[in-house]
C-alpha positions in Angstrom: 0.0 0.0 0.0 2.6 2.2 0.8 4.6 1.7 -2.8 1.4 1.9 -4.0 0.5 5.7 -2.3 3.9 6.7 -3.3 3.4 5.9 -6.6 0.3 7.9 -7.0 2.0 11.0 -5.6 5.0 10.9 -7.9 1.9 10.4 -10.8 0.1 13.6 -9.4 3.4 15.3 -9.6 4.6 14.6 -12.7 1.0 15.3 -14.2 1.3 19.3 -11.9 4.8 19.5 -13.6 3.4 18.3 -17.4 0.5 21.0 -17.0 3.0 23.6 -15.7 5.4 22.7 -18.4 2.5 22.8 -21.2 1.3 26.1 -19.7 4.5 27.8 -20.0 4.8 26.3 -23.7 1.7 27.9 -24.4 2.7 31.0 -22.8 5.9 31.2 -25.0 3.9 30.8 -28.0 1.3 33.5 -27.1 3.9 36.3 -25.6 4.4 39.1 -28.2 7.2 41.5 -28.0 10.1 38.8 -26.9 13.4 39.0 -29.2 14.4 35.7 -30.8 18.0 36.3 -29.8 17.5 36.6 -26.6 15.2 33.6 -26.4 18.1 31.5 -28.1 20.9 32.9 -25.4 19.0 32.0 -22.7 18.5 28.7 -24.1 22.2 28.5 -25.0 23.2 29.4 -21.2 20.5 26.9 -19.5 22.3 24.9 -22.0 25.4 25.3 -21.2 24.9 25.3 -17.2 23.4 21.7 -18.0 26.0 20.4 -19.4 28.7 21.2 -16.9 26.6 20.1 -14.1 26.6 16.6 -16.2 30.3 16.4 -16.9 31.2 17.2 -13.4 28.4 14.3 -12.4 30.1 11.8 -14.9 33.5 13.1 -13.1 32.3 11.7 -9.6 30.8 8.4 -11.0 33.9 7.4 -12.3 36.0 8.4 -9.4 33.8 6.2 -7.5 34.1 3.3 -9.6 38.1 3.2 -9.3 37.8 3.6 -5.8 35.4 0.5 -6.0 37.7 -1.7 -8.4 40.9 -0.7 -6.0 38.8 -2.3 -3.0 37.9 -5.7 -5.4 34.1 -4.4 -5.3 32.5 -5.3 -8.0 28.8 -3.1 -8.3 25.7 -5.0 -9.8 23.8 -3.5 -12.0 19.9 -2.4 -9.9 16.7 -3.4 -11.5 15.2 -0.6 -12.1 11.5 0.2 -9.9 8.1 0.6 -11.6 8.5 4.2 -10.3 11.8 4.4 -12.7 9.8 2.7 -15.5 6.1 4.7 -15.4 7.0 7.9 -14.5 9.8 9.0 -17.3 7.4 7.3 -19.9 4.1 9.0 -18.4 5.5 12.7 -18.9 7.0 11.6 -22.4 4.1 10.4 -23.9 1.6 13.2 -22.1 3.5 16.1 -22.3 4.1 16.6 -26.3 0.9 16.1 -26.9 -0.5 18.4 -23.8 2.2 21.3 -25.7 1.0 20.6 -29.2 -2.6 21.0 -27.4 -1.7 24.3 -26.4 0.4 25.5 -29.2 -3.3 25.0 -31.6 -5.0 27.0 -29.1 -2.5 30.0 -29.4 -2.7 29.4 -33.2 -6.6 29.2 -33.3 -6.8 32.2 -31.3 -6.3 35.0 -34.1 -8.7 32.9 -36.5 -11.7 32.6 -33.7 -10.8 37.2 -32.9 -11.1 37.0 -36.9 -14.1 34.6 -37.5 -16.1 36.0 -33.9 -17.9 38.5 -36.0 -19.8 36.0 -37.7 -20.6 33.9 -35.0 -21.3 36.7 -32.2 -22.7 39.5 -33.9 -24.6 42.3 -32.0 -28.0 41.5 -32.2 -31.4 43.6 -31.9 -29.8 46.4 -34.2 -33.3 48.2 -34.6 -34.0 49.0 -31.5 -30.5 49.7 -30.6 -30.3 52.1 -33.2 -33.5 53.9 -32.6 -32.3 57.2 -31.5 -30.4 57.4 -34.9 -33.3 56.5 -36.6 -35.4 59.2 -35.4 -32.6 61.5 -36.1 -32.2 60.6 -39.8 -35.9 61.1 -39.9 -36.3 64.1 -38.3 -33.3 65.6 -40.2 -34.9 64.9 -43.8 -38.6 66.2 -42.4 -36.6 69.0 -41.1 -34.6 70.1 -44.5 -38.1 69.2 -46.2 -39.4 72.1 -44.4 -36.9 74.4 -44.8 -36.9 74.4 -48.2 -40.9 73.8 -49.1 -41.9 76.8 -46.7 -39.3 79.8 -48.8 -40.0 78.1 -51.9 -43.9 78.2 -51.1 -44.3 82.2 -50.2 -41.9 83.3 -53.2 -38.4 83.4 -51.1 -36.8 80.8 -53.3 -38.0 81.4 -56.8 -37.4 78.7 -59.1 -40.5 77.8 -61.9 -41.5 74.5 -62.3 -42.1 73.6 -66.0 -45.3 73.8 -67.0 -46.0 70.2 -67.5 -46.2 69.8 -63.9 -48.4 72.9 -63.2 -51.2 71.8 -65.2 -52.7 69.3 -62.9 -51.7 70.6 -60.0 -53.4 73.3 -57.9 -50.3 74.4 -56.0 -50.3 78.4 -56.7 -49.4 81.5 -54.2 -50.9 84.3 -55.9 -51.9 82.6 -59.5 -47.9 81.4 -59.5 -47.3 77.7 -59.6 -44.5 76.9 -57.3 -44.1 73.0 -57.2 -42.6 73.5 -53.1 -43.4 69.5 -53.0 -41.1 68.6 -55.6 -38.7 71.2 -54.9 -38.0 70.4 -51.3 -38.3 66.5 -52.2 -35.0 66.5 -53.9 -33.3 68.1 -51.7 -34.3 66.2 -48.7 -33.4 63.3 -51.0 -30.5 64.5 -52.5 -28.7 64.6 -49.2 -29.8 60.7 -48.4 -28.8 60.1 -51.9 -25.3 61.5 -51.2 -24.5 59.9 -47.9 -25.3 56.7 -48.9 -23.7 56.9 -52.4 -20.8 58.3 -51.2 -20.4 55.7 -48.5 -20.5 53.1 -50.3 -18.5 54.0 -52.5 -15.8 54.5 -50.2 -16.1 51.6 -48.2 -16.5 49.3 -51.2 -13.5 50.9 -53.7 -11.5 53.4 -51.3 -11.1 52.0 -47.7 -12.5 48.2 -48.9 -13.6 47.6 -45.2 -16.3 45.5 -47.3 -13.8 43.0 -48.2 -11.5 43.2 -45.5 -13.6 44.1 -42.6 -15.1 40.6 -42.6 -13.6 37.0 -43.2 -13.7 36.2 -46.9 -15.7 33.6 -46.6 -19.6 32.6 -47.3 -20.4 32.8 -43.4 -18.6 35.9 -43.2 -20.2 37.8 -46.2 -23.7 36.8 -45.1 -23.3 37.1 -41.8 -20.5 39.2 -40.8 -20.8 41.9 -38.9 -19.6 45.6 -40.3 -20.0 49.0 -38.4 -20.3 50.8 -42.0 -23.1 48.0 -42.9 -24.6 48.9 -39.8 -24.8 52.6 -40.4 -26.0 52.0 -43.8 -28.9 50.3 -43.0 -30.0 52.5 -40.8 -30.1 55.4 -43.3 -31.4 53.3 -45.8 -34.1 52.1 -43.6 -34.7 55.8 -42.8 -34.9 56.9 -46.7 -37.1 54.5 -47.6 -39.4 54.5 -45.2 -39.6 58.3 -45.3 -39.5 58.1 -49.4 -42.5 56.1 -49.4 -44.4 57.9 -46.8 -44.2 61.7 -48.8 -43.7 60.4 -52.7 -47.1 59.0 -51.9 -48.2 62.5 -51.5 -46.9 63.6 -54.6 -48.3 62.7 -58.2 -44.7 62.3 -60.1 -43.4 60.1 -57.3 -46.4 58.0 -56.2 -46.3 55.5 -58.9 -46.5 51.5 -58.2 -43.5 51.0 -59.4 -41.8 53.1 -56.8 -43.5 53.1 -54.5 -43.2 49.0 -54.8 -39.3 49.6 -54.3 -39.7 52.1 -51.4 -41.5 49.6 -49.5 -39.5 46.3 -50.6 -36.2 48.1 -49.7 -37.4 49.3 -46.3 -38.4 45.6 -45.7 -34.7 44.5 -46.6 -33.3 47.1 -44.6 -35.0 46.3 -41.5 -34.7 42.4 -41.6 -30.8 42.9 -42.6 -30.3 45.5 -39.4 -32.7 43.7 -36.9 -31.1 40.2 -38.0 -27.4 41.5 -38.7 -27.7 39.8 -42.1 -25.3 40.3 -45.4 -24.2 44.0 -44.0 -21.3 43.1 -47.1 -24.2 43.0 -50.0 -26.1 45.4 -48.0 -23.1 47.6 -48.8 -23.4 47.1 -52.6 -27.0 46.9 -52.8 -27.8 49.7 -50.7 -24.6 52.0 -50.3 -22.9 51.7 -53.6 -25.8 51.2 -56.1 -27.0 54.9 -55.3 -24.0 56.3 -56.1 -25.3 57.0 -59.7 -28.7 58.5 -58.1 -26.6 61.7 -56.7 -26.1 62.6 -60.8 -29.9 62.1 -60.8 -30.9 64.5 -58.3 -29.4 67.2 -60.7 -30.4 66.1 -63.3 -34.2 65.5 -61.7 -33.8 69.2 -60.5 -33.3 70.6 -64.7 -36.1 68.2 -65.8 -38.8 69.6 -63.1 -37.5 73.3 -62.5 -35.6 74.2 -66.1 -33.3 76.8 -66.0 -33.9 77.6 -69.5 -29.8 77.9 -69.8 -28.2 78.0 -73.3 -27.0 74.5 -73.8 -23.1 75.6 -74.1 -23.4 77.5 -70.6 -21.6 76.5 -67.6 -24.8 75.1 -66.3 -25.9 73.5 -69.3 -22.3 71.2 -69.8 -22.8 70.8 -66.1 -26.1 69.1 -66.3 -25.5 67.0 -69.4 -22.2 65.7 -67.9 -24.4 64.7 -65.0 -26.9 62.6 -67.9 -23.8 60.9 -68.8 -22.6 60.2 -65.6 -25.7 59.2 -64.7 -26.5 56.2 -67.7 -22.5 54.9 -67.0 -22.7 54.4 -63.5 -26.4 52.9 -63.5 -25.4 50.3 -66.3 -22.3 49.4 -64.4 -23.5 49.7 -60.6 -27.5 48.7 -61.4 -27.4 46.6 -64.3 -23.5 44.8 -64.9 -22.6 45.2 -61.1 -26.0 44.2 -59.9 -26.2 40.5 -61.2 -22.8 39.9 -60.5 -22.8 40.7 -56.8 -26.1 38.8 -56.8 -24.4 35.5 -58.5 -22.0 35.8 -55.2 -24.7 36.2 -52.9 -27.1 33.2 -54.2 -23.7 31.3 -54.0 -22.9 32.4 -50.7 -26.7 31.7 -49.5 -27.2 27.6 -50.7 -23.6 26.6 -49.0 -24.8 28.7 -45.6 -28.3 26.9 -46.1 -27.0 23.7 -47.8 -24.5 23.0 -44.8 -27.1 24.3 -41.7 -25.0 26.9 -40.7 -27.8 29.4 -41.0 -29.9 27.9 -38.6 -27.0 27.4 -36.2 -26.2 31.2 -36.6 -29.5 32.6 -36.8 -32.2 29.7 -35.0 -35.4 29.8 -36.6 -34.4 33.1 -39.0 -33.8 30.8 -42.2 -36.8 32.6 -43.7 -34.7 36.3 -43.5 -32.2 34.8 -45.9 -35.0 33.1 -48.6 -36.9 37.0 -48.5 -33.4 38.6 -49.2 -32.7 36.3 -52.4 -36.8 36.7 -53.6 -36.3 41.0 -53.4 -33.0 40.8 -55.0 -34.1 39.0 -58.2 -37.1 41.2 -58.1 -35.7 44.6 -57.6 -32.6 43.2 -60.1 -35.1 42.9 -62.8 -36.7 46.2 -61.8 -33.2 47.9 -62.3 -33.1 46.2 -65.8 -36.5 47.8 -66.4 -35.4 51.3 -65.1 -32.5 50.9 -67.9 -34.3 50.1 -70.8 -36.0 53.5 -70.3 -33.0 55.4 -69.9 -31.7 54.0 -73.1 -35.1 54.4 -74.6 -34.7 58.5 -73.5 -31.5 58.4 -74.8 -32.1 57.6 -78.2 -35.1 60.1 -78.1 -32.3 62.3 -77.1 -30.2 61.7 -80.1 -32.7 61.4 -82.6 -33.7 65.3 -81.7 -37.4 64.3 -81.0 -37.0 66.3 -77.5 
């Protein structure tokens, strides 16, 4: 019993000094900031003290054994103990693989920082962003009214063309003034502008798209980006707001948009509520309005003319903005479009396909199948939208306008 009890407490000890030895492995492998050289000099001096302490050992066992042969003793060789046997082969076979153990872990660690934020994403984003919300919407009500109310009693005086004075009873004093549409595009304009140039600059300039996120299908679809984030709440916040007041105004209160209005303010919500595809939202939302801030120009010349000569200042300026506009809607709406989307439906079936969606997001399956349905349908809507821009354009060149 008592070999036995020994036995055990040299086990427990050896197993303390494996985990100790494992730990400081680990340790090594983690700590940042240590100079090689000086890890190989201390190695080379532990080294070295080793060493002498061995010869001088080796030094003493053979002085003893010439003392031993000059007395005729002759020493038999001992049979070595069970403790002599277990313990050295214990910590051997253990303690390699309780390093290795710990060396993955360190390794691991900067693809779990770089992976955690697809798997641990904030959550709730609506409701957490509610105070921006409001102020998004009370900014765009606010510039709404700042420029309907001075355009309304004659301060601002721009004429709208008469096409959209006929069937409108909006006069101050037998003078159509149009405030509606006039204050419409520049509350829009500057939601048109923050979300164009944003995502322009996070998808081409800065890249925090790409980079921000692990390059990956669970990382695109479900990583979370602070950009992505911020533009879903203004997009949420034009939308919603767009749809409300186009309704209210003849030009703008169409099916067609107001069918998109409500469709993106859907996506918008589920995407910032669910922390879904924040990298398409990006595209989709952020970077696909970059050619709608040549539009609100060129909106502004087709509602309130100037009646400039075409070789003005003003004139080059707006139809530089026409051609700015067509280019970056084929390549953004049309070209871009379908090719981001080919990426997305990829990157939806392998997240579906292998369950990670429903590990991610438990019971929010549904989110992903409404985002595919809206981007074939607003896709085809920008195809649409295309055709009659091409279809003005060759009224343009055929001089029929």
């Amino acid at each position: 019993m008592a070999v036995v009890g020994l036995l055990r407490m040299r086990c427990v000890a050896c197993c303390v000094r494996c985990c100790v030895v494992a730990s400081f492995c680990a340790g090594c492998m983690r700590q940042e900031g240590k100079s090689s050289r000086s890890v190989r000099d201390a190695h080379g001096t532990r080294g070295a003290t080793q060493r002498a302490r061995k010869k001088r050992r080796q030094t003493s066992i053979e002085k003893d054994k010439k003392k031993s042969k000059s007395r005729g003793v002759v020493e038999s060789n001992p049979r070595p103990s069970a403790l002599h046997i277990i313990i050295p082969h214990t910590c051997s076979k253990f303690l390699p693989i309780m390093c290795r153990r710990a060396a993955s872990a360190a390794t691991m660690t900067a693809d779990h920082k770089k992976d955690a934020s697809a798997e641990m994403p904030p959550r709730g984003g609506f409701s957490r962003r509610r105070s921006s919300i409001a102020a998004f919407l009370i900014l765009q009500t606010f510039v709404f009214a700042a420029i309907y109310y001075p355009q309304k009693v004659g301060l601002i005086k721009f004429r709208p063309a008469d096409t959209y004075c006929e069937r409108h009873n909006d006069k101050t004093d037998g003078v159509c003034t149009r405030a509606d549409l006039f204050a419409f595009q520049f509350a829009a304009g500057l939601m048109l502008f923050y979300l164009g140039l944003v995502g322009f600059n996070s998808w081409h300039v800065s890249r925090t798209a790409h980079t921000g996120i692990p390059a990956t299908p669970q990382g695109r679809i479900f990583g979370y980006l602070k950009e992505g984030e911020d533009l879903n709440v203004a997009i949420f916040c034009f939308q919603f707001w767009d749809l409300v007041v186009s309704s209210l105004i003849p030009e703008h209160s169409s099916f067609v948009f107001l069918a998109h209005h409500a469709m993106a303010t859907l996506t918008s919500y589920l995407s910032l509520e669910f922390q879904y595809v924040h990298h398409y939202a990006i595209f989709f939302g952020g970077l696909s309005e970059f050619s709608s801030i040549f539009l609100v120009f060129c909106d502004l010349e087709v509602f309130f003319p100037a009646h400039m000569q075409e070789d003005s200042f003003y004139g080059k300026f707006i139809f530089g903005c026409q051609v700015i506009f067509a280019i970056t809607f084929f390549m953004y709406r049309v070209v871009g479009w379908w090719y981001v989307s080919v990426q997305l439906w990829k990157d939806a079936y392998y997240v579906l396909s292998k369950g990670i969606a429903q590990k991610l997001r438990p019971g929010r399956s549904y989110v992903l199948y409404m985002f595919l349905a809206a981007d074939v349908i607003l896709g085809t809507l920008q195809v649409f939208w295309f055709y009659q821009i091409l279809l003005k354009v060759q009224e343009v060149l055929s001089g029929d306008e």
